[in-house]
Backbone as numpy.savetxt, mean C-alpha at the origin, in Angstrom:
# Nx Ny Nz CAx CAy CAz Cx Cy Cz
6.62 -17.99 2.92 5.70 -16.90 2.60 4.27 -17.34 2.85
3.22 -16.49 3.35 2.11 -16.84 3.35 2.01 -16.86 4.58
0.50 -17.80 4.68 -0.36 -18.53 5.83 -1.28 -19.19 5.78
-1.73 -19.92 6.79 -2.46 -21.22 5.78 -3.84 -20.53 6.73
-4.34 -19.27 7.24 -5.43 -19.13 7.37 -6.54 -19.22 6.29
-7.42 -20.14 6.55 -8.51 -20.47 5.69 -9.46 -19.52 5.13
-9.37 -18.46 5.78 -10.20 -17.01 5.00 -9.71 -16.24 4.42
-8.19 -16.54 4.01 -7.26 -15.36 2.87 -6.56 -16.26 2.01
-7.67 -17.03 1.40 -7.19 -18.01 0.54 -5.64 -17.64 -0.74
-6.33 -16.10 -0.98 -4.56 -15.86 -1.44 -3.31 -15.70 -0.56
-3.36 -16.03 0.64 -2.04 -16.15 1.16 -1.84 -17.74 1.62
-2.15 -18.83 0.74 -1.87 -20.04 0.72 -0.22 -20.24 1.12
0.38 -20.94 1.72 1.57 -21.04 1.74 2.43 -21.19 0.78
3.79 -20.64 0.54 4.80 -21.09 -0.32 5.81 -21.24 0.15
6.12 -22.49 0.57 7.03 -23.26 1.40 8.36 -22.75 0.80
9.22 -22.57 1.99 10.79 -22.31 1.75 11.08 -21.55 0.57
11.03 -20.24 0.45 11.44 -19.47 -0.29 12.35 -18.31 0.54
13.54 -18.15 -0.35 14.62 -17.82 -0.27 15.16 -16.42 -1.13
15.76 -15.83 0.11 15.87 -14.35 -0.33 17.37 -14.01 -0.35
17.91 -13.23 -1.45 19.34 -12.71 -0.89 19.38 -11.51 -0.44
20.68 -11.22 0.06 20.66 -10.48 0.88 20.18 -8.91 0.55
19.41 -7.98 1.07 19.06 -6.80 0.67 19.39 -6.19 1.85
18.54 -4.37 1.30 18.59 -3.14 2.35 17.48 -2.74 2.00
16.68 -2.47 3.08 15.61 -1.73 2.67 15.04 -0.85 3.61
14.34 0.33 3.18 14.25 1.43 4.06 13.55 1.43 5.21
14.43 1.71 6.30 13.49 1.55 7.58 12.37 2.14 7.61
11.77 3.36 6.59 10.18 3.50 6.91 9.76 4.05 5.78
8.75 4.21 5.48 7.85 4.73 4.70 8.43 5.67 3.63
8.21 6.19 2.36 8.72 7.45 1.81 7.61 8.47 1.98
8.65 9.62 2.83 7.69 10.65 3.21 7.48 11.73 2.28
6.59 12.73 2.63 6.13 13.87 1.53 7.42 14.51 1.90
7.92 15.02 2.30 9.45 15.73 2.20 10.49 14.66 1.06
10.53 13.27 1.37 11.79 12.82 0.59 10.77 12.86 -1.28
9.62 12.85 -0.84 8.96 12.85 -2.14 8.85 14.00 -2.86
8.61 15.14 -2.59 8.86 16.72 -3.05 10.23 16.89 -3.02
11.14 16.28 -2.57 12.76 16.74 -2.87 12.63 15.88 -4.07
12.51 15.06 -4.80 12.49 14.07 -5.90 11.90 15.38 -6.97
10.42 15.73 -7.04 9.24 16.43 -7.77 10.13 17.74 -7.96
10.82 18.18 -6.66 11.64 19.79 -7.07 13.14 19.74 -8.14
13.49 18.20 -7.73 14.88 18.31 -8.65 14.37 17.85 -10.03
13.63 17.15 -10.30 13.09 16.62 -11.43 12.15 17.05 -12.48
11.18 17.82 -11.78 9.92 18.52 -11.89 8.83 17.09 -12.42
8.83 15.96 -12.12 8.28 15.08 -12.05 6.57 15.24 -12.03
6.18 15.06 -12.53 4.12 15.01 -12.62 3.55 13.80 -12.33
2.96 12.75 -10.91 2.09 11.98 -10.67 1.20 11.18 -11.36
1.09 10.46 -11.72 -0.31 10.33 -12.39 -1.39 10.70 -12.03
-2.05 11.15 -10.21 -2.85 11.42 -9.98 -2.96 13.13 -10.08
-1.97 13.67 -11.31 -1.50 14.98 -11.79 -2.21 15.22 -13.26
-2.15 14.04 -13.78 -1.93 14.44 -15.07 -3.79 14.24 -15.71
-4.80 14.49 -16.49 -5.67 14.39 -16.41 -5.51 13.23 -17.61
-7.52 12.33 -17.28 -7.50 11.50 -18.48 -7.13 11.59 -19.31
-6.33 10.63 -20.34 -6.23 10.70 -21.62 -7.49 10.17 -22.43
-7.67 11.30 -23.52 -9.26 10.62 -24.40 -8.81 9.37 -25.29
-7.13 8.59 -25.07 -7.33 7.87 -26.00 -7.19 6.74 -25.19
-7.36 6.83 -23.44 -7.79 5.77 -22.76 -8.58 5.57 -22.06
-9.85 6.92 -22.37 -10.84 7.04 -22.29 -11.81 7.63 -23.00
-12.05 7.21 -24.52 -12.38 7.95 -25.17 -14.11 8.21 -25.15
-14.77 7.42 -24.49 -16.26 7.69 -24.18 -16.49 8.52 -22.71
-15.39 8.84 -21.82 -15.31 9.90 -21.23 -15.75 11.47 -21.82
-16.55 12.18 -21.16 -16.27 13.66 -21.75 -15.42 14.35 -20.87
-14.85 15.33 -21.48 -13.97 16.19 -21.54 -14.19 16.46 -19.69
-15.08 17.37 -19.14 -14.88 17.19 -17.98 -14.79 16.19 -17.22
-14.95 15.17 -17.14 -14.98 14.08 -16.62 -13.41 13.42 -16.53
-12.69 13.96 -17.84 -11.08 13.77 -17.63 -9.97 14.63 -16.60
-10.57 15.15 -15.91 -9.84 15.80 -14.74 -9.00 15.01 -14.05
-7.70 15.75 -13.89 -6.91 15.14 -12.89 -7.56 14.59 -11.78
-7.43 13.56 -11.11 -7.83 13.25 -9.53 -7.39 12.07 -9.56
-7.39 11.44 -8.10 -7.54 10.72 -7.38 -8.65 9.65 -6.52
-8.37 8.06 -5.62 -9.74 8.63 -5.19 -9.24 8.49 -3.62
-10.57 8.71 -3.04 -10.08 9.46 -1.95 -11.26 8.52 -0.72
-11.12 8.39 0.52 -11.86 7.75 1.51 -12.71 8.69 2.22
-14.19 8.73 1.93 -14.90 9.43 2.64 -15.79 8.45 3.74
-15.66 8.64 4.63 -16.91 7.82 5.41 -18.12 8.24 5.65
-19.02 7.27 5.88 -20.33 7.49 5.98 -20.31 9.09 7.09
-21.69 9.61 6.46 -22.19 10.65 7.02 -22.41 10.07 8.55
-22.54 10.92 9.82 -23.05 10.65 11.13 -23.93 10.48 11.10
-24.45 9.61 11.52 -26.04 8.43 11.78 -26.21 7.68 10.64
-26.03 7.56 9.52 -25.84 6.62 8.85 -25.36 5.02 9.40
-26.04 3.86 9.56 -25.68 2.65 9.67 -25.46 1.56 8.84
-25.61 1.79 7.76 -25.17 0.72 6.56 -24.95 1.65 5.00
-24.12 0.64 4.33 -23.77 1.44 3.12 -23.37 0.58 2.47
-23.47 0.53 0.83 -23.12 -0.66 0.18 -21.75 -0.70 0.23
-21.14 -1.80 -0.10 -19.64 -2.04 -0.34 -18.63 -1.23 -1.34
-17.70 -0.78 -0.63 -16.90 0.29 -1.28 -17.72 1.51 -1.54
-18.64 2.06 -1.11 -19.13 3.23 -1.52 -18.01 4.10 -0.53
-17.20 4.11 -0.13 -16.94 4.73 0.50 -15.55 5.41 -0.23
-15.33 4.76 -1.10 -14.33 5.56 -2.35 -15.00 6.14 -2.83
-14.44 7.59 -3.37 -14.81 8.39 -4.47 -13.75 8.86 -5.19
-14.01 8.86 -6.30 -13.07 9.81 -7.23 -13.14 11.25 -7.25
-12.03 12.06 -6.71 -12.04 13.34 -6.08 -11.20 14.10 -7.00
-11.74 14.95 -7.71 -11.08 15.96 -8.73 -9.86 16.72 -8.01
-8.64 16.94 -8.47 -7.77 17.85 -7.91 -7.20 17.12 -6.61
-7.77 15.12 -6.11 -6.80 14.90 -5.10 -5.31 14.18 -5.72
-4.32 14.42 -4.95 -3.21 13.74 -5.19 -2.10 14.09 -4.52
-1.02 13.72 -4.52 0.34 13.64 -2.79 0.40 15.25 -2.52
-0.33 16.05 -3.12 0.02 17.72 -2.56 -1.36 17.95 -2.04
-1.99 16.98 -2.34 -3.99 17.32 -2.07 -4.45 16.08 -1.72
-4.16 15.40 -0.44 -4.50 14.28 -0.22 -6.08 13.85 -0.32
-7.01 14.75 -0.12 -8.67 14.59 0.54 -8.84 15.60 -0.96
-8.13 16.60 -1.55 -8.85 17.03 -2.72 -8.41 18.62 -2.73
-8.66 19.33 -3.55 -7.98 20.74 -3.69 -8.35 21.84 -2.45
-8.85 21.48 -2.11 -8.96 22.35 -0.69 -8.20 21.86 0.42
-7.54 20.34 0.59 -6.84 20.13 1.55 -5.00 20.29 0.98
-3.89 19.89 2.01 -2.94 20.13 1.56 -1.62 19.15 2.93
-0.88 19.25 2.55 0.29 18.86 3.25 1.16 19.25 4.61
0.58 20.38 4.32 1.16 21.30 5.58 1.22 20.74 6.90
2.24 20.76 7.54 2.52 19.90 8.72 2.41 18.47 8.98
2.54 17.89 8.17 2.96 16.36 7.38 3.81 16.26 6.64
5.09 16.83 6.71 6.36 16.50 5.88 7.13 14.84 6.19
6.45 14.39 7.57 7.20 13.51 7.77 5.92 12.43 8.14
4.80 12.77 7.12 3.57 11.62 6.92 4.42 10.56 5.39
3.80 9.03 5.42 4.00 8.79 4.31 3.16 9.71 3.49
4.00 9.48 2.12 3.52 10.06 0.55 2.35 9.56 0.24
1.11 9.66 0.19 0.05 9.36 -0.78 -0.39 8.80 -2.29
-1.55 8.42 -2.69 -1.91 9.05 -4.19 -0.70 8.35 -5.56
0.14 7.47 -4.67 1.36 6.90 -5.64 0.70 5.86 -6.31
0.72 6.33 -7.92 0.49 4.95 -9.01 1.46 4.33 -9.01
1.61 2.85 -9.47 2.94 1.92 -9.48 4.32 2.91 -10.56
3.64 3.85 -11.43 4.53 4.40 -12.59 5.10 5.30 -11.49
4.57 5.97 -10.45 5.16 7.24 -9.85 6.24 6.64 -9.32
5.97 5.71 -8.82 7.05 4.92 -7.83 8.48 4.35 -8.54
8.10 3.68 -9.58 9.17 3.14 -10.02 10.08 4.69 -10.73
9.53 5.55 -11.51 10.12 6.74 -11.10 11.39 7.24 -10.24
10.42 7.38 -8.86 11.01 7.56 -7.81 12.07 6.88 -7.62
11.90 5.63 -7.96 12.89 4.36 -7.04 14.24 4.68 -8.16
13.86 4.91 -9.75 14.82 4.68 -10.53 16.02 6.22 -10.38
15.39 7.09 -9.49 15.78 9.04 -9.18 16.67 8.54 -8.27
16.54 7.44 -7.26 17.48 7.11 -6.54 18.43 5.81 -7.28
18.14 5.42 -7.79 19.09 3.99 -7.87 18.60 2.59 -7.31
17.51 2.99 -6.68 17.11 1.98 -5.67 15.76 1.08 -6.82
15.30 -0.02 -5.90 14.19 -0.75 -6.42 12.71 -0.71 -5.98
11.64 -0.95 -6.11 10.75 -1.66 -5.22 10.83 -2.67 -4.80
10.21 -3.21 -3.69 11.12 -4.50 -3.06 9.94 -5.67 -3.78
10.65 -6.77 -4.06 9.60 -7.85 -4.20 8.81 -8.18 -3.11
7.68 -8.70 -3.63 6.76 -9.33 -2.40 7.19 -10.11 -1.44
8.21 -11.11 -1.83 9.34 -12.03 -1.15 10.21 -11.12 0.11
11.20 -10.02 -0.57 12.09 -9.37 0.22 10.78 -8.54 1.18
9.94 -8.33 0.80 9.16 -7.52 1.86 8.26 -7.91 2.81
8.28 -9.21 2.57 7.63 -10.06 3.53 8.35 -10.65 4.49
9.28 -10.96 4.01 10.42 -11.45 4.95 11.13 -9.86 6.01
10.99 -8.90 5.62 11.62 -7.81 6.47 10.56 -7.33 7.23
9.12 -7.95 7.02 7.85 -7.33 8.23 8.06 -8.54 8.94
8.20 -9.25 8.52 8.34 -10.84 9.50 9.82 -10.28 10.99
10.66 -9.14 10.64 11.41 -9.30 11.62 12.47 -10.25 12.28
12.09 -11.47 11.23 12.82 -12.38 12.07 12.10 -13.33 13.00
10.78 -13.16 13.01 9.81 -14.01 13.77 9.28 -14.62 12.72
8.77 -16.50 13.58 9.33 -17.80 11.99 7.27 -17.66 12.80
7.02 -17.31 11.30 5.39 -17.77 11.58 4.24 -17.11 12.26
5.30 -15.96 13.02 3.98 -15.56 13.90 2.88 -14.45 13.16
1.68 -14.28 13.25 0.68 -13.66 12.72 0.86 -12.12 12.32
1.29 -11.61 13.38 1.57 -9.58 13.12 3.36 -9.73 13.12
3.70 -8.66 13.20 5.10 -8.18 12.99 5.83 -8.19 14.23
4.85 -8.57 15.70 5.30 -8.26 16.96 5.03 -9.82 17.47
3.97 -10.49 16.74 3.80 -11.63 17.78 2.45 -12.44 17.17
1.70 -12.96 18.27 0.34 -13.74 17.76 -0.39 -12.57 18.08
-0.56 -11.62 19.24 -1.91 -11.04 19.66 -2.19 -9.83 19.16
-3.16 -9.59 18.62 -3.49 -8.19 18.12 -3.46 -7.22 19.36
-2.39 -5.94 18.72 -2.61 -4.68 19.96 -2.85 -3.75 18.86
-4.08 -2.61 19.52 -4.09 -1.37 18.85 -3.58 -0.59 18.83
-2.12 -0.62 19.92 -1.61 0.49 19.58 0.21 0.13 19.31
0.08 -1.18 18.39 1.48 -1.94 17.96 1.43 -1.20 16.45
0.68 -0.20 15.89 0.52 0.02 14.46 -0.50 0.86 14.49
-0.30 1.21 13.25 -1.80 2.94 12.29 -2.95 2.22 12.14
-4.09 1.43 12.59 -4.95 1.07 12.24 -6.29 1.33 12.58
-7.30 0.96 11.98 -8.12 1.55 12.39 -9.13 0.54 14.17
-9.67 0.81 14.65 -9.71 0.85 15.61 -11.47 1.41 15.88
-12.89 0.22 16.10 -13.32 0.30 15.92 -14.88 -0.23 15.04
-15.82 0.21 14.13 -16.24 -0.59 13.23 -16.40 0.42 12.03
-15.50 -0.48 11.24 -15.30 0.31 9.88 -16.64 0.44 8.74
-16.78 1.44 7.91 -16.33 2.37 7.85 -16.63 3.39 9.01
-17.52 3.42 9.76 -18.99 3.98 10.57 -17.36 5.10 11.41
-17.18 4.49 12.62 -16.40 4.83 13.25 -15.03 4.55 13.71
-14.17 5.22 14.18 -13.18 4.86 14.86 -12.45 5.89 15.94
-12.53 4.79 17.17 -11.86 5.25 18.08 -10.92 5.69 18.45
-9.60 5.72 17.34 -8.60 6.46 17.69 -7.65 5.99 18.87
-7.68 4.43 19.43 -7.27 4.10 19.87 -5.54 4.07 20.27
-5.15 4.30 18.96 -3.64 4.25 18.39 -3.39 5.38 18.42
-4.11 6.94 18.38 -3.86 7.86 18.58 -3.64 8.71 17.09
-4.70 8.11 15.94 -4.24 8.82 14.81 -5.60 8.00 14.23
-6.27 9.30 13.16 -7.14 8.98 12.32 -7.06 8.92 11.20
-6.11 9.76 10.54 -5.41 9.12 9.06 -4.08 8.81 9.77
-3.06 8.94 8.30 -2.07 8.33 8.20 -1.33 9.41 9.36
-0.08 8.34 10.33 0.52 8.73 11.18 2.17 9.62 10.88
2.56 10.03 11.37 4.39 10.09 11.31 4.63 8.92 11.15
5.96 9.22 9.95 6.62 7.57 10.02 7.85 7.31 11.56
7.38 6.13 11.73 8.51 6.14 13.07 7.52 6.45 14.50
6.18 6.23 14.09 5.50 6.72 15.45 5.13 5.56 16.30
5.35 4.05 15.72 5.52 3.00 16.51 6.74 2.26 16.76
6.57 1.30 17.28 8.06 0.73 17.74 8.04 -0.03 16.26
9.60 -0.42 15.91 9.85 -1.08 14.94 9.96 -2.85 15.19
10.23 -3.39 14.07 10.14 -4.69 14.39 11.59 -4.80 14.61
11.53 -6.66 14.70 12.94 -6.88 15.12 14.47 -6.64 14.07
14.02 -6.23 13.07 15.22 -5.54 12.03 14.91 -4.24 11.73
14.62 -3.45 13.11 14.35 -1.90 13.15 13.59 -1.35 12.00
12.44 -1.64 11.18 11.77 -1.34 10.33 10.22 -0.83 10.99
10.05 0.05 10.72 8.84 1.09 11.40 7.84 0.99 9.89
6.35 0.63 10.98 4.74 0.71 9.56 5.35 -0.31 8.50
5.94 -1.67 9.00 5.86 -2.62 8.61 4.08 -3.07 8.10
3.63 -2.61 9.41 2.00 -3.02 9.61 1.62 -1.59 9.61
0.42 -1.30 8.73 -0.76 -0.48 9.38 0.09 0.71 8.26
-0.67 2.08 8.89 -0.31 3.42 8.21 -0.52 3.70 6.78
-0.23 3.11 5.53 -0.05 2.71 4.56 -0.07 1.59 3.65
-0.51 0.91 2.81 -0.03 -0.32 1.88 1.51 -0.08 1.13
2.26 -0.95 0.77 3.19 -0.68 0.50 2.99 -1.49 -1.29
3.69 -0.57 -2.12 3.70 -1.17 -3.58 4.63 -2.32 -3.38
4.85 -3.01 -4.04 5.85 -3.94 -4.29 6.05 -3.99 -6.43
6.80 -4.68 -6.53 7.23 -4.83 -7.79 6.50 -5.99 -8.47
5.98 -6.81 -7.49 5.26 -8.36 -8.24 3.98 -8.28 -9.03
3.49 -8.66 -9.71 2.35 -9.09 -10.09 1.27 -9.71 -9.43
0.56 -9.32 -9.51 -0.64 -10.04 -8.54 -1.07 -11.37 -9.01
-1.27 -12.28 -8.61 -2.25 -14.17 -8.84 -2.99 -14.10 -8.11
-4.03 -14.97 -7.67 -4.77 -15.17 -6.55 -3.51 -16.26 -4.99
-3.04 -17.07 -5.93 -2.05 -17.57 -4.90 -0.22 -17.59 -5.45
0.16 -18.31 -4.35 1.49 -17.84 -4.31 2.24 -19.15 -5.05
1.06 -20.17 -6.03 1.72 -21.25 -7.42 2.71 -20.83 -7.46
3.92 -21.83 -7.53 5.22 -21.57 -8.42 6.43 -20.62 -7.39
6.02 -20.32 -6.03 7.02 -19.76 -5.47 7.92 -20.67 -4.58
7.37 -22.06 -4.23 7.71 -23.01 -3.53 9.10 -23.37 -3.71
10.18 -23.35 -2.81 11.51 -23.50 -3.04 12.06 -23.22 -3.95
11.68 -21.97 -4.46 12.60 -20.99 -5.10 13.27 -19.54 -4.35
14.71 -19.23 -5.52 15.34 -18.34 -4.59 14.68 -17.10 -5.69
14.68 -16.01 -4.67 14.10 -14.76 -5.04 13.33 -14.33 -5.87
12.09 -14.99 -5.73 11.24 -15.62 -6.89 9.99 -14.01 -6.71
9.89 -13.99 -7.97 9.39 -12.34 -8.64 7.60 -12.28 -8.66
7.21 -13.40 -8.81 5.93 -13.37 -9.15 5.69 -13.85 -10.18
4.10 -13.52 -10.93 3.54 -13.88 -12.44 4.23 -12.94 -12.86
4.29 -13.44 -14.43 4.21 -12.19 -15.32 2.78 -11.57 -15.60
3.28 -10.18 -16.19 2.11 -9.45 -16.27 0.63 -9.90 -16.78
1.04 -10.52 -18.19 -0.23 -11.62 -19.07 -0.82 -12.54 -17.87
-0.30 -13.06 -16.68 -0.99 -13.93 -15.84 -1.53 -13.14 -14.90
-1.25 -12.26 -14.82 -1.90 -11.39 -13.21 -3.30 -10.76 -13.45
-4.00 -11.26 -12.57 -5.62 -11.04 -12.22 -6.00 -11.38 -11.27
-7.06 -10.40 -10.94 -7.51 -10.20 -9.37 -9.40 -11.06 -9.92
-9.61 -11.85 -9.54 -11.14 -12.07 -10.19 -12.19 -11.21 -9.07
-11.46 -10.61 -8.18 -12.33 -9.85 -7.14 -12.26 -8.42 -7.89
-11.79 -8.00 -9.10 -11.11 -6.46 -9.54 -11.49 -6.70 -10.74
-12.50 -8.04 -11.63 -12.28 -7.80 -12.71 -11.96 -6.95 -13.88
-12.18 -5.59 -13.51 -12.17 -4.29 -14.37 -11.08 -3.83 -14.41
-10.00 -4.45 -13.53 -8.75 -3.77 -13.18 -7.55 -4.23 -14.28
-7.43 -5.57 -15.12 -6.89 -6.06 -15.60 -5.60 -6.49 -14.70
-4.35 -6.36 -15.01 -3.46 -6.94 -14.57 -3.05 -5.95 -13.52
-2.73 -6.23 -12.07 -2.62 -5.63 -10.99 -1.42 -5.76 -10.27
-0.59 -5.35 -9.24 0.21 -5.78 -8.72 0.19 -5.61 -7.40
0.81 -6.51 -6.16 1.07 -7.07 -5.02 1.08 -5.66 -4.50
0.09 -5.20 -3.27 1.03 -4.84 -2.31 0.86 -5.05 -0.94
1.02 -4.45 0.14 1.30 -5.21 1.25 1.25 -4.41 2.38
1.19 -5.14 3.58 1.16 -4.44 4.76 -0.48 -3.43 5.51
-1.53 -3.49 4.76 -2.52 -2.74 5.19 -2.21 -1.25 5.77
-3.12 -0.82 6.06 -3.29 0.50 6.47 -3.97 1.03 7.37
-4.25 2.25 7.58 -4.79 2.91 8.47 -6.74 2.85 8.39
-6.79 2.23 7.42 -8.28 1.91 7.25 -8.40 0.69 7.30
-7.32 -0.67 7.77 -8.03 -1.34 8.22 -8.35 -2.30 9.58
-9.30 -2.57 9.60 -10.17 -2.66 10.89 -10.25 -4.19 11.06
-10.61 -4.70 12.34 -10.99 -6.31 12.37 -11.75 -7.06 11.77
-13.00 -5.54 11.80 -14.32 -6.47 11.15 -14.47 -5.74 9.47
-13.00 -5.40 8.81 -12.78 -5.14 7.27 -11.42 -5.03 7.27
-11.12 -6.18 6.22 -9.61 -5.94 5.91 -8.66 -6.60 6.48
-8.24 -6.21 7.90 -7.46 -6.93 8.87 -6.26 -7.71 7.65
-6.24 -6.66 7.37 -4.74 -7.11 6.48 -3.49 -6.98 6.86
-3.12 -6.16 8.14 -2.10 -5.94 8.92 -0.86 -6.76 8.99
-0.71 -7.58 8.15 -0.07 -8.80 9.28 0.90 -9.10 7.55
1.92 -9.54 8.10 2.96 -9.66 7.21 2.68 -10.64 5.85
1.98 -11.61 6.45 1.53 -12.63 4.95 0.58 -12.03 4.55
-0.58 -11.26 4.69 -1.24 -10.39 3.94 -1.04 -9.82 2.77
-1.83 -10.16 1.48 -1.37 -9.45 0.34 -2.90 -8.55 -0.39
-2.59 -7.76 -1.11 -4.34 -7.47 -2.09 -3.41 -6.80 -3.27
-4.60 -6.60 -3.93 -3.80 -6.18 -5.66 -4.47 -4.63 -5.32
-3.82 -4.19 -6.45 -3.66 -2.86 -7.20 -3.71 -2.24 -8.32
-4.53 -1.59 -9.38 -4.34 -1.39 -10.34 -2.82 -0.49 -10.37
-2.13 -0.52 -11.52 -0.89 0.08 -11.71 -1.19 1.34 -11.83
-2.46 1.83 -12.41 -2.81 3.44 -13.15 -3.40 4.33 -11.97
-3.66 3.80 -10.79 -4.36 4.66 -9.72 -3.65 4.65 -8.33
-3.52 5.77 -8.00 -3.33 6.03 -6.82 -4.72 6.31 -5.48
-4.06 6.02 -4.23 -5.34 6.22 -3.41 -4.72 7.03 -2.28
-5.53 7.77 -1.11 -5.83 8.23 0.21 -4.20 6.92 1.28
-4.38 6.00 0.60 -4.24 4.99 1.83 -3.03 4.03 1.08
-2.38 4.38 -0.13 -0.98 3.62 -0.73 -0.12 4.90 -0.72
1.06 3.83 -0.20 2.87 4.66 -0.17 3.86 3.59 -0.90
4.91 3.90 -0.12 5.89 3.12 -0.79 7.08 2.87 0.22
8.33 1.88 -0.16 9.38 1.63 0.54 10.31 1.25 -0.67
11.87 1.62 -0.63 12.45 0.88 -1.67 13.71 0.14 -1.10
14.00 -0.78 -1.81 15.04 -1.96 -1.36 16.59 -1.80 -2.53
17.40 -1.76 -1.89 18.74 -2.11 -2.69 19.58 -3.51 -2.21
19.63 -4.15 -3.18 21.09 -5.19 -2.79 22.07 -4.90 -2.54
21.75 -6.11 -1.44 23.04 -5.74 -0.51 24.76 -5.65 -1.61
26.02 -5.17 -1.01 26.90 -5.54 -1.90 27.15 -6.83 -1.46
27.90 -7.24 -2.75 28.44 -8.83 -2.37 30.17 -8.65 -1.86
């Protein structure tokens, strides 16, 4: 697991770690398999349900509105902007209102799902029977089967091997790949164990806990992560305990993020959903 590139100090190596055997979904969960879940269940999001005043009780009342947040980019001609301004918290967004109550789904049934908090997911995963995959099993199934190499296809970056952005972020993008948000799942080639948006399109949740490194995974078999009491992001301080996820997205770019690539990890608060997280779920194999 990992990589010993010197500028993603949390993907330090963790030598020989060992996975049993799983299944896991060749792509993304889309807004169709996600509204068949919400119609049999009648299921509510978190990016549904509005603040609670007793986990925000110096909030006022309007200010507890359902939402989401959502990726706006800089205005045209604009050339600099502080860091992360480019999130906002958008009243009324969430997987039926991706950008906010005026936008909607329509003709994206077969986009990944949006706006998923870690609670929506495990949800989901438990409606099927299925899991979220550990950071372990899901690293090893973007890997393909290739021992080491950097992306999911090889060493060389291509723009149009994956959903990414393409360009200089946030300012512009070229559209190189042929998509400015999130794509169809299945709109690139898959890797070598037929798995499609391994890379790019989406972040994927996983089940682990977030650390800064991968301590304690070193020649172990199917090894889970921290527990919750240990997980912290010191880049998120506000976030408290966070969890793993993986694979980057459609927002990121060379010169931000460049998280694409299978040893790539960043944290997550559990309580928020965004514009740019989905999901995948894994079952064991039978024995």
């Amino acid at each position: 697991m990992g990589s010993d590139n010197p500028d993603f100090v949390e993907e330090q190596t963790a030598a020989d770690v060992t996975v049993s055997s799983f299944c896991i979904e060749p792509h993304e969960v889309t807004n169709t398999e996600f509204a068949t879940f919400v119609a049999e269940t009648g299921y509510v999001t978190v990016a549904e349900r509005p603040l609670s005043q007793a986990q925000f009780p110096d909030l006022p009342d309007h200010q507890r509105a359902a939402g989401s947040l959502v990726f706006q980019p800089p205005d045209d001609g604009v050339e600099q902007v502080a860091y992360l301004s480019w999130w906002h918290w958008v009243p009324g967004a969430n997987w039926q209102h991706p950008y906010g109550p005026d936008s909607d789904i329509q003709g994206k049934d077969d986009h990944p799902v949006v706006h998923i908090a870690y609670e929506d997911a495990v949800a989901y995963a438990n409606w099927l029977g299925r899991l979220l995959p550990t950071e372990a099993q899901w690293e090893y199934a973007a890997r393909g089967g290739l021992d080491g190499q950097t992306y999911t296809w090889g060493d060389q970056y291509a723009a149009k091997k994956a959903n990414t952005w393409q360009g200089l972020f946030p300012f512009f993008n070229t559209k190189a790949d042929g998509h400015l948000g999130t794509a169809p799942v299945q709109s690139f080639s898959p890797n070598g164990y037929g798995l499609y948006d391994m890379t790019g399109n989406v972040w994927e949740l996983t089940a682990d806990w977030f650390t800064v490194t991968h301590e304690g995974k070193a020649y172990s078999r199917d090894p889970t992560g921290a527990r919750q009491a240990q997980s912290y992001d010191p880049k998120k301080p506000g976030d408290g305990a966070v969890h793993v996820i993986k694979g980057g997205s459609y927002l990121c770019a060379k010169n931000y993020c460049s998280r694409y690539r299978p040893a790539a990890r960043e944290s997550q608060a559990p309580d928020t959903g965004t514009t740019h997280i989905g999901l995948r779920l894994v079952t064991p194999a039978a024995s």
